[in-house]
C-alpha angles and dihedrals in degrees: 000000000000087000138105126261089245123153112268109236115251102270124221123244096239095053117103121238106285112266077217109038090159102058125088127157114318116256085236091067083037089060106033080055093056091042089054093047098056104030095258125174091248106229091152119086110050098250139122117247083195127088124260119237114302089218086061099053080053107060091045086057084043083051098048091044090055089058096244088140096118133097111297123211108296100242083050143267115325101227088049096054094046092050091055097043083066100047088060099045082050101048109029097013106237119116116217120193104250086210101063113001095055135078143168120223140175103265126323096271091068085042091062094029081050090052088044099057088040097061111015120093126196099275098023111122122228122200123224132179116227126254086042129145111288101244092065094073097044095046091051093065091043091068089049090251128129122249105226098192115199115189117235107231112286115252095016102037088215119158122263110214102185088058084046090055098034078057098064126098144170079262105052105101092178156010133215123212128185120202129203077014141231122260104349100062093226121141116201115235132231082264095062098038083053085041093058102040092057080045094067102026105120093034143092095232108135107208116218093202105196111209106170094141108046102135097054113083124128148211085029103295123134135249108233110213125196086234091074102058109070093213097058091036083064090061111026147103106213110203124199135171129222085188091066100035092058107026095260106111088148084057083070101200126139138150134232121212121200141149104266112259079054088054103043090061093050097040091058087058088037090055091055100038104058098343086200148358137233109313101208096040081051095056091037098053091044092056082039091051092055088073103085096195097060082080106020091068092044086087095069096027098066083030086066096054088043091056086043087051100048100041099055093047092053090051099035100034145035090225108122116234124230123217117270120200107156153358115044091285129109110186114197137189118242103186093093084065104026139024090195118117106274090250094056092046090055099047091049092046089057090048098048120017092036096233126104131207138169125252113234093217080076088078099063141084101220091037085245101192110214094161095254127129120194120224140200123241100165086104134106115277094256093053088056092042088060095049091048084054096050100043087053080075088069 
């Protein structure tokens, strides 16, 4: 699932079966490959091609000079975990102890593998909702659990929450939920998050609620963290990243907010995962989080590449564009300019037009094919002037 068809290398006799016999390579290092080699305008892989805050490399270097370059607590550095407690009392209204119900953590993908390990038990089921990120499903099988994948609805990639509930069972430990999502673009509304939570009221399901991109919702709608509604926040894992909010995804640092029991089992794998993360960036991001206005402006800044995006590839294309509500994604259907299988679309569309983008059927577990490719806007302005141009070649 999620993985390129890629050769598995010869194994040698001595080597045990694989804990993961499904995974290759992802199809996001398969196309960034085929973008570098042929010069492709890389919209594939959901990162900014745009520098983070000077003011932030700086206090990282401040931070270094001041010798603060050994291990740091292993829950994370006070002051970061302080400063974040307050963002989300201010934000979503919940207070969480920075003490015990907060934790750093390298990058969000080692914060929900890290939840996972912590509650799920072998024969325990986890639901996904497909198309989901392509870790949920590996690390799933590395704590022994079942991935029980349920499809949001097709088009408008909505939640359906009568094949969510037809999906439980005495068995599902847990539930993941992405919003604004990847790759779709969706954001769920009040009405979900309340939805959900009277979903799950009278049983044992933990949520691992991945908001990575929180701060990027667009045309004045909220993000409703899981945080903000007191029913889910009881039973929840709450995931940011630190990577996506200021433009350093390769920094990989992230936090996980939970009530406490939640975060004293994750904190005893996390402990022994990763124990800590990188001292300096820590410091750094916690005198960085103070300013308010580093995340309250991301909204309309990544609102205004959206807009750029789509209008150029409704001038210059006869791709249709899907909505795009929220994250740094805009997902499009092809089938007004191709009939081909979204993978080989993309891969043609990175040899001979210069300009990669991501299949959708890569983010599901059974590869459903619905003629939609996911791209990246998170770029400068010039990059995405010369996709639109190229695509115009479609």
């Amino acid at each position: 699932m999620n993985a390129s068809a890629l050769d598995t290398p010869a194994r040698a006799p001595w080597l045990p079966p694989s804990r993961l016999p499904q995974v290759g390579t992802t199809i996001f290092t398969v196309m960034s490959a085929l973008a570098a080699e042929h010069g492709a305008v890389n919209l594939g892989q959901g990162f900014p091609d745009f520098d983070c805050d000077p003011a932030l490399v700086d206090a990282v270097t401040q931070a270094m000079q001041r010798g603060l370059n050994q291990y740091p607590p292993m829950a994370g550095v006070a002051s970061l975990r302080e400063a974040m407690a307050d963002k989300l009392d201010r934000l979503y209204g919940r207070r969480y102890d920075p003490a015990t119900e907060i934790t750093v953590t390298a990058g969000a993908t080692q914060a929900i593998l890290t939840a996972i390990l912590a509650v799920v038990h072998p024969g325990d089921e986890v639901i996904v909702l497909d198309p989901c990120y392509d870790s949920y499903d590996p690390n799933i099988v590395l704590a022994g659990g079942r991935a029980v994948h349920v499809p949001l609805t097709p088009g408008s990639f909505r939640p359906d929450f009568d094949r969510i509930a037809a999906a439980i069972t005495p068995r599902t430990r847990a539930l993941i939920v992405n919003s604004p999502h990847n790759p779709s673009a969706t954001v769920w509304t009040a009405a979900e998050m309340q939805r959900l939570a009277a979903l799950l009221r009278g049983t044992s399901v933990i949520l691992i609620s991945d908001e990575v991109y929180e701060h990027m919702v667009f045309d004045g709608a909220p993000h409703v963290s899981a945080a903000s509604i007191p029913e889910l926040a009881e039973r929840a894992f709450v995931v940011s990243s630190f990577g996506k909010t200021y433009h350093v995804t390769g920094w990989k640092v992230g936090t996980v907010a939970a009530p406490a029991a939640l975060s004293a089992e994750f904190r005893k794998v996390h402990q022994f995962n990763v124990f800590t993360v990188n001292t300096p960036v820590q410091h750094a991001l916690a005198a960085h989080l103070a300013r308010v206005e580093a995340y309250e402006g991301l909204p309309a800044f990544y609102q205004r590449k959206r807009d750029r995006f789509r209008a150029g590839v409704a001038a210059a294309t006869r791709l249709r564009l899907l909505p795009s509500q929220g994250s740094y994604f805009q997902c499009v259907d092809i089938r007004g300019v191709s009939d081909e299988p979204e993978d080989a679309f993309c891969r043609r569309l990175t040899r001979e037009l210069g300009v990669a983008a991501i299949p959708l059927s890569a983010f599901y577990a059974d590869g459903f094919d619905q003629g939609v490719v996911r791209f990246c806007f998170a770029k400068r302005d010039e990059t995405l002037d010369l996709a639109i141009e190229r695509l115009a070649r479609l």
